[in-house]
C-alpha positions in Angstrom: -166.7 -90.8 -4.1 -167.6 -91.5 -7.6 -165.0 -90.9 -10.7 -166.1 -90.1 -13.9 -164.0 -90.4 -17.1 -162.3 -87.6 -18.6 -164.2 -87.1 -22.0 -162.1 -86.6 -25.6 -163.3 -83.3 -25.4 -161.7 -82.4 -21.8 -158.8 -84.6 -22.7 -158.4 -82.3 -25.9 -158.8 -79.1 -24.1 -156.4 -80.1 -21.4 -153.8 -80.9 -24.2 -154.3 -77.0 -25.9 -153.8 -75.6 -22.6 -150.4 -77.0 -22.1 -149.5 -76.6 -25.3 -148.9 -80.2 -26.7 -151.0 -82.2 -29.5 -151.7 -85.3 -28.0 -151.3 -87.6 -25.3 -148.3 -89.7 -26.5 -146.4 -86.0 -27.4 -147.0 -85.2 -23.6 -145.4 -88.9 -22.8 -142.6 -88.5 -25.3 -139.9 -87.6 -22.8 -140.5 -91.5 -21.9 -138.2 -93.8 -23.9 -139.3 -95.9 -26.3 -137.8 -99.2 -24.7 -139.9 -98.4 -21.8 -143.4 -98.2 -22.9 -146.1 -100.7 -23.4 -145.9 -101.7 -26.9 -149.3 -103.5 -27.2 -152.9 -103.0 -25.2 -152.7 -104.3 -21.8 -155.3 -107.3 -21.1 -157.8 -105.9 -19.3 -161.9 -107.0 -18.9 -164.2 -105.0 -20.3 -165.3 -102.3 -18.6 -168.4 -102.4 -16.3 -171.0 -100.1 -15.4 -171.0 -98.4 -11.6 -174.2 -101.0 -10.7 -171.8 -104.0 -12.0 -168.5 -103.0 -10.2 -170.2 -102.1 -7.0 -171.9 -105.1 -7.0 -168.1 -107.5 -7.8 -167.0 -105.3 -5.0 -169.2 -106.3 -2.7 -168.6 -110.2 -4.0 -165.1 -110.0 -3.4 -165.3 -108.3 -0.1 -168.0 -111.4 0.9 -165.0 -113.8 0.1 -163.6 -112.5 3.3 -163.9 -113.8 6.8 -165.1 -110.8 9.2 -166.2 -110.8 12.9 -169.6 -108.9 11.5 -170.2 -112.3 9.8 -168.9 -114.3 12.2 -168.5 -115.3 16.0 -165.1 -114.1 16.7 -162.6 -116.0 19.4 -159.1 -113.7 18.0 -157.2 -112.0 19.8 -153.4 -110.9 19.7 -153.6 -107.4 19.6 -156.6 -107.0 18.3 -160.0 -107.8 19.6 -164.0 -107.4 18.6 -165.4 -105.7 21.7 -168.5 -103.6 21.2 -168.5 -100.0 19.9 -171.5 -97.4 21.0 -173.3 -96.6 18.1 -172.4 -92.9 19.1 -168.6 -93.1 18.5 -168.6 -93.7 14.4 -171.7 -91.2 14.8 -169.9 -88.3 15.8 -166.0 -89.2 14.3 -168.0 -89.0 10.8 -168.8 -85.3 10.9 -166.8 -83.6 8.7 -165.0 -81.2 10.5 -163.5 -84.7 12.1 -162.8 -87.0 9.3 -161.2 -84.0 7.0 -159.2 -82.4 9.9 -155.4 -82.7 9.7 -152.3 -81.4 11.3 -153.3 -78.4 13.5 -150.3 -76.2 13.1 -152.6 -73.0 13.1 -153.9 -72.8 16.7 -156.6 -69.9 15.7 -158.4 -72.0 13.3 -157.7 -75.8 15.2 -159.2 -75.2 18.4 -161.9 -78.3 17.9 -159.3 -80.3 17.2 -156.6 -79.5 19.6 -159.2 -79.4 22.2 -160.2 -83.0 21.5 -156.5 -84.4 21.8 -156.1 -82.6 24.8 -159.2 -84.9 26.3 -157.7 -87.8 24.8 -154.1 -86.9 26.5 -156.2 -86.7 30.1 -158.2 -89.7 29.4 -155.0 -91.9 29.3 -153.2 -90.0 31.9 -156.1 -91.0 34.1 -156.2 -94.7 32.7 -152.6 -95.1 32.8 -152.1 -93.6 36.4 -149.0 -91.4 34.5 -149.0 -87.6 34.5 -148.5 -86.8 30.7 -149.7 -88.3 27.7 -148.7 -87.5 23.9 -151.7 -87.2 21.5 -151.3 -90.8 20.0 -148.7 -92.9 18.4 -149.5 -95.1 15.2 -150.5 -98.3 16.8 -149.0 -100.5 20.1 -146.1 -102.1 18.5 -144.2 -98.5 17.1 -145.1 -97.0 20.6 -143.4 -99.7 22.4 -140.4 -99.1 19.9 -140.1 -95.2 21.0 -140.9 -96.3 24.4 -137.4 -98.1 24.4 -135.6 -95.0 22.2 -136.7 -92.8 24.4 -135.2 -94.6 27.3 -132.2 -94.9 25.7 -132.0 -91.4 25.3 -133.2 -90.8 29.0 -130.4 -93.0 30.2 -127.4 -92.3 27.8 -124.9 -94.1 27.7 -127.1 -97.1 28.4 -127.6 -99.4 25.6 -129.2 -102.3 26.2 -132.8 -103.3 26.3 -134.2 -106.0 27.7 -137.6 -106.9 26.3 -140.1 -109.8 27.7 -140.6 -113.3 25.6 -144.2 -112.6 26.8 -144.4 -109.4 24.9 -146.4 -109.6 21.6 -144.0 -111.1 19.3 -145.0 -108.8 16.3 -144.0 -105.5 18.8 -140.8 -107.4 20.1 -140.1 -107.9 15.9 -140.8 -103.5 15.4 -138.9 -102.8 18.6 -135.5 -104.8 17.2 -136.1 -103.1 14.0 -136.0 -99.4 15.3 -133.0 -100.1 17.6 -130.6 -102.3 15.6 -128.6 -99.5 15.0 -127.2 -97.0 17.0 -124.8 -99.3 18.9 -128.3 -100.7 20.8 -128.4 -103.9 21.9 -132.0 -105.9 22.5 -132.1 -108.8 25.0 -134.9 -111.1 25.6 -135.8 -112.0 29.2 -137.2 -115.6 28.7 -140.7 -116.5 29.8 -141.0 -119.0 32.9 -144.6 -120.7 32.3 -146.3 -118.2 30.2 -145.1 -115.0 32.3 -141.4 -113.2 32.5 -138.9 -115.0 34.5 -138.0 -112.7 37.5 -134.9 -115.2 38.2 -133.7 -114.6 34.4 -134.4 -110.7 34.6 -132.0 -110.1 37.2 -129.7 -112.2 36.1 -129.5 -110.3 32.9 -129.9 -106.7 34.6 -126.7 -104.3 35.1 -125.6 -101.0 34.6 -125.7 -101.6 30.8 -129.7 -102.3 31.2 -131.4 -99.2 29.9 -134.8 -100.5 30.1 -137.1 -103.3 30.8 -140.2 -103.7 28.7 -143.1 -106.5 29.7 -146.6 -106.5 28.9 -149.1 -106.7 31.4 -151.8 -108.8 30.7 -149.1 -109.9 28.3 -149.4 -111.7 25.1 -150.5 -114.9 26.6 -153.1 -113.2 28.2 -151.5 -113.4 31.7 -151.7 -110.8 34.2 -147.8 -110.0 35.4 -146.3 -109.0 38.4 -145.8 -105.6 37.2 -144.8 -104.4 40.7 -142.1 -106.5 41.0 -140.6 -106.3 37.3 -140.2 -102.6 38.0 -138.8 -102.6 41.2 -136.1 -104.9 39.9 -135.5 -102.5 36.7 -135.1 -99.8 39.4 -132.9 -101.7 41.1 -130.1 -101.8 38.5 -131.1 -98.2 37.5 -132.9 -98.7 34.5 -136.4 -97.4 33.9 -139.7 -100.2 33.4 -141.7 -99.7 30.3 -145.1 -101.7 30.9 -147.3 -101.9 27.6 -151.0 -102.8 28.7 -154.3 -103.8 27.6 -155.9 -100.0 28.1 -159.9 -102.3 28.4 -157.8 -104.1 31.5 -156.6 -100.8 33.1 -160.1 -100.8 34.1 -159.3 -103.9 36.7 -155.7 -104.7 36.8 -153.8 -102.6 38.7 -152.2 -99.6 36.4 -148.8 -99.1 34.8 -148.2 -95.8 37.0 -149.5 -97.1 40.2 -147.4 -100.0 39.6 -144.0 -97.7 39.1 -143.9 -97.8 35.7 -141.6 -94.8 34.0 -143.5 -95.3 30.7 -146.8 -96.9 30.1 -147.9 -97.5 26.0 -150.4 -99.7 24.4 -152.7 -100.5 21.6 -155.8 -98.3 21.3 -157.7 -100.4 19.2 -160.1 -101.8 21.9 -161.2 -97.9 23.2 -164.0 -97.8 19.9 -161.8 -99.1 17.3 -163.0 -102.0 14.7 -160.4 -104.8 14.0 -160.7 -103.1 10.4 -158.4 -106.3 8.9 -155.8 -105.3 11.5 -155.6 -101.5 11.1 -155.3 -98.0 11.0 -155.1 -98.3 14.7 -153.5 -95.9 17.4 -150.8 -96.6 20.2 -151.1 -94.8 23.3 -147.9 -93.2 25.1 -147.7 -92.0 28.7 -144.8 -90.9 30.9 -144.1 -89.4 34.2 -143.2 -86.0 34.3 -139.7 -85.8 35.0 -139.3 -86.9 31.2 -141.7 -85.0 28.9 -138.6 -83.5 27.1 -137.9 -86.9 25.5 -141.9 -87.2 24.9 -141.9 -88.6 21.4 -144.5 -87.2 19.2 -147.4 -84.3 19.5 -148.4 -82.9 22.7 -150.9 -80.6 22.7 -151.2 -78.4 25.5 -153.5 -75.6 27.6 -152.9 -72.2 27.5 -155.1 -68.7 27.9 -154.5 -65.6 25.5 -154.0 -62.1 26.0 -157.4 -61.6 27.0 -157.5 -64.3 29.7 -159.1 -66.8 27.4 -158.9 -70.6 27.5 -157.2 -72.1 24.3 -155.3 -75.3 23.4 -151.8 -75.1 21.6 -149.5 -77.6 20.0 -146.3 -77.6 23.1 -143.1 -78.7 23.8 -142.1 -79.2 19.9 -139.0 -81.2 20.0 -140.0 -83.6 16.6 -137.7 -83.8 13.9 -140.5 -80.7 11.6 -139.8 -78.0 14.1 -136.6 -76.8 15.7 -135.1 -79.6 16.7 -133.9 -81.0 13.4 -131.2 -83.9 13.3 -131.4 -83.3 17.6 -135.3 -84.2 17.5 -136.9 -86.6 19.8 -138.8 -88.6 17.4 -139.4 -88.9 13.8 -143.1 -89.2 14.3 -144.4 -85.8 13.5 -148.2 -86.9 13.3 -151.1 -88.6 15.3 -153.9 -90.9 14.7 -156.6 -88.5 15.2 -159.4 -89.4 14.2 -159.0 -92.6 16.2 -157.9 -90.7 19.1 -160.9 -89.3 19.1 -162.7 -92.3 19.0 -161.2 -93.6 22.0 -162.0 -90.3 23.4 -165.7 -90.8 22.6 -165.6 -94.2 23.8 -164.0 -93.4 27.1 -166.3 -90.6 27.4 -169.1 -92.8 27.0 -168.4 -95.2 28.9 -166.6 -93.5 32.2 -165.0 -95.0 34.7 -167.0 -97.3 36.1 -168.3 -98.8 32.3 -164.4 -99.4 31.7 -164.6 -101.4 34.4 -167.7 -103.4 33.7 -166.2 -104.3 30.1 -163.4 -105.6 32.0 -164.8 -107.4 34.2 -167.1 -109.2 31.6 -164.5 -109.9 29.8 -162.5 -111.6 32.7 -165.8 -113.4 33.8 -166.4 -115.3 30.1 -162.7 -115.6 29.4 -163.0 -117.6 32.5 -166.3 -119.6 31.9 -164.9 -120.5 28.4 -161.2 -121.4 29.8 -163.3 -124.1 32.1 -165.3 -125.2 29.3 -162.5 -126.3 27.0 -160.2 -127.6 29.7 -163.1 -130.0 30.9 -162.8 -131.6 26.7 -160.9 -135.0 26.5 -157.8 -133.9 25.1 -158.0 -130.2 25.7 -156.0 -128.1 28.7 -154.9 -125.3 29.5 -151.6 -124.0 29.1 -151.2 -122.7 32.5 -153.8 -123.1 34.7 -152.3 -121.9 37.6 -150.9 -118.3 36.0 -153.7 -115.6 36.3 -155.5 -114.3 32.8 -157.6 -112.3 31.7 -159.6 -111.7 28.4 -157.0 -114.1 26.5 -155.3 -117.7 27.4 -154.0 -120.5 26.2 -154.9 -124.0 25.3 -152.8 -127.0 24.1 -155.4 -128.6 21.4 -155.5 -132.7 21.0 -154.9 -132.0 16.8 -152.8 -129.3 15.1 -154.0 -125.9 15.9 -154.0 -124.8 12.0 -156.4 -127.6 11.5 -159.0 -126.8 14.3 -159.4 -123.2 13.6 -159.6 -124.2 9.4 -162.5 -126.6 10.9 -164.4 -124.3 12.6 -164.2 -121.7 9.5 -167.4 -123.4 8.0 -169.3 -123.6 10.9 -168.7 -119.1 11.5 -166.6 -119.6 14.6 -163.3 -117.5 13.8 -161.2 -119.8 16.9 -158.2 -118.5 17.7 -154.6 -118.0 16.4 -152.2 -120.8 16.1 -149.6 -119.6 18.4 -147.1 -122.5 16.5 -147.0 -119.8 13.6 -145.6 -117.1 15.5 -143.3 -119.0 18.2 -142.5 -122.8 17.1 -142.1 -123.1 21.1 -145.3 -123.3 21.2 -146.7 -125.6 18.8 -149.8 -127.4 19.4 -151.1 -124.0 21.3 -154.0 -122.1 20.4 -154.5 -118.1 21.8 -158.3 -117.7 22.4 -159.7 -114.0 23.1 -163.0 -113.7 25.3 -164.5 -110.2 24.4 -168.0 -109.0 26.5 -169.6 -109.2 23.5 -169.3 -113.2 23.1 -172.5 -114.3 24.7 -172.9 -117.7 26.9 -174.6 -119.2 23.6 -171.9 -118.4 21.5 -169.3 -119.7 24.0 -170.7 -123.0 24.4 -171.6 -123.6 20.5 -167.6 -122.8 20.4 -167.3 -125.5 22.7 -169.4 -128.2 21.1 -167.9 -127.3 17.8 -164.4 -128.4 19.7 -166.1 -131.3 21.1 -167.4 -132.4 17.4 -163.9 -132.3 15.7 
């Protein structure tokens, strides 16, 4: 959108129709002590051809994966978006939509959430989605709230070292109040410690959360870490991969009370690491503690098909102080790109993407692991589309290396956990092609 200058003229008629002289009379209610005294020490002004063109400079000084060959992962990974998907989320009746409080004149929209709610009820294996959360780490956060509301007076959470640290951070900072307590179930060679779980699970537990392929990339025994949190009477939150759900087994058939999840890989860019959208699903038997929108079916009076905003227990509608959630919104318009892109792609294109990814992740795992110096983390654990490698020189100086030669190679996982210095995460997305892989692999060799 382009802005254009107010002219004197506009300025001056502005100023008559409020009734003031000039612009420091409108201002005068400011104090003195307050104001600028001198000009501030700006650059000249430049013309629309010159700023667009030092945008475009200073966005250049960035690293991107559209410039680069990109090995990051941690939430957020450069898989391959159909050319249809930003195609159809730029029409406008999409991209200037909003909340859809007035059912008559929101039917598009509703209609789309609605798919989005089935798409992840059928990727999750749950029976009832909400229409989006802001991204994976907030989700994961309600996920546990919500269990502590389900099973009140339970208090305490017990949360998996191999969740992604950054959602492990948000989830201790929604529930450190409340009289909640959050426990860490230690990690036992990249993958929750069953041994530890139980030994930390009674009838205080309220939940267990673990990630499944986790942050480590490793695929868990989800079947087992929720039979355990059964056990002791607590529900299982597993948050998942929603690309792997197309291979691994699912949260729901796993027996998982709650499956959530970043959305960024259904036809989302990394975008700089957001706006994303964090999917929420839940069995049944708990849709009254659903946090955020749920959009719903319905027919009219005349036996018609329409969609309706249901079940409105956030904190904007009747519920008040009692509400389930504070979030009263939804990330729409990427909802609806992960709509689109499951659309697209169906069930049996999910799958392919995930098995791709599994199949290079692999081929590049064997690659580095065969480099003097180099090994895997692991190498027993099961992974897919991420893993772990112990590098031969500080992580933080490999991946600064390969900056000039366009390889973006990984995160230093030293930064995050200091456990695990001297580790590097590498993500394998289909999109990385054999060529790419093995220049990656030369460029390690070369260091």
């Amino acid at each position: 959108m382009r802005y254009t200058l107010h002219t004197g003229e506009e300025i001056q008629q502005m100023l008559a129709k409020i009734g003031v002289g000039s612009v420091d009379e409108l201002f005068r209610s400011i104090p003195k002590q307050v104001q600028q005294a001198s000009q501030l020490e700006l650059p000249h002004p430049l013309s629309e051809m010159e700023a667009l063109e030092l945008a475009e400079s200073l966005a250049r000084s960035n690293y991107d994966p559209g410039s680069m060959v990109s090995f990051l992962g941690g939430g957020a990974y450069d898989h391959y978006i159909p050319a249809a998907v930003d195609h159809l989320i730029s029409r406008s009746e999409f991209y200037t939509c909003y909340t859809p409080y007035q059912a008559e004149v929101s039917q598009g929209t509703l209609q789309a959430i609605y798919e989005y709610q089935s798409l992840i009820t059928r990727l999750t294996g749950m029976d009832i989605a909400n229409s989006s959360g802001y991204d994976g780490a907030s989700v994961t956060a309600d996920a546990a709230l919500m269990a502590c509301a389900v099973k009140r007076p339970r208090s305490v959470i017990l949360v998996s070292e191999a969740l992604n640290p950054a959602y492990r951070k948000v989830v201790e900072t929604y529930n450190s109040g409340g009289g909640k307590e959050v426990k860490t179930v230690p990690a036992l060679s990249g993958a929750t410690d069953t041994a530890e779980l139980e030994k930390l699970l009674d009838e205080k537990v309220a939940c267990v959360i673990v990630q499944s392929p986790n942050f480590f990339g490793i695929v868990e025994n989800t079947a087992e870490l929720c039979r355990l949190a059964h056990q002791a009477g607590a529900l299982a939150v597993v948050c998942s991969d929603p690309v792997a759900l197309g291979l691994v087994i699912s949260p729901g058939e796993a027996g998982a009370d709650i499956a959530v999840g970043e959305g960024q890989s259904l036809g989302v860019p990394t975008s700089y690491g957001g706006p994303y959208l964090g999917y929420f699903a839940c069995r049944e038997e708990y849709k009254r503690q659903l946090p955020g929108r749920l959009v719903g079916m319905t027919e009219d009076n005349q036996g018609r098909e329409g969609y309706v905003l249901t079940l409105q227990t956030r904190e904007q509608h009747i519920r008040r102080e009692k509400a389930t959630s504070n979030i009263c919104t939804n990330q729409s318009l990427l909802a609806l790109s992960a709509t689109i892109y499951m659309s697209l792609l169906g069930k049996e294109g999910i799958r392919r993407v995930a098995e791709l990814c599994l199949q290079k992740t692999h081929y590049l795992a064997g690659r580095i692991a065969e480099l003097k110096g180099w090994k895997l983390a692991w190498p027993d654990q099961p992974f897919f589309k991420e893993f772990v490698v112990e590098s031969p020189r500080p992580p933080s100086e490999v991946i600064d290396s390969l900056l000039d030669k366009g390889i973006l190679a990984g995160i230093d996982l030293g930064k995050m956990e200091k456990s695990h210095q001297g580790r590097m995460l590498v993500a394998v997305t289909e999109r990385r092609s054999k060529e790419q892989m093995d220049r990656f692999v030369e460029a390690l060799e070369g260091l």
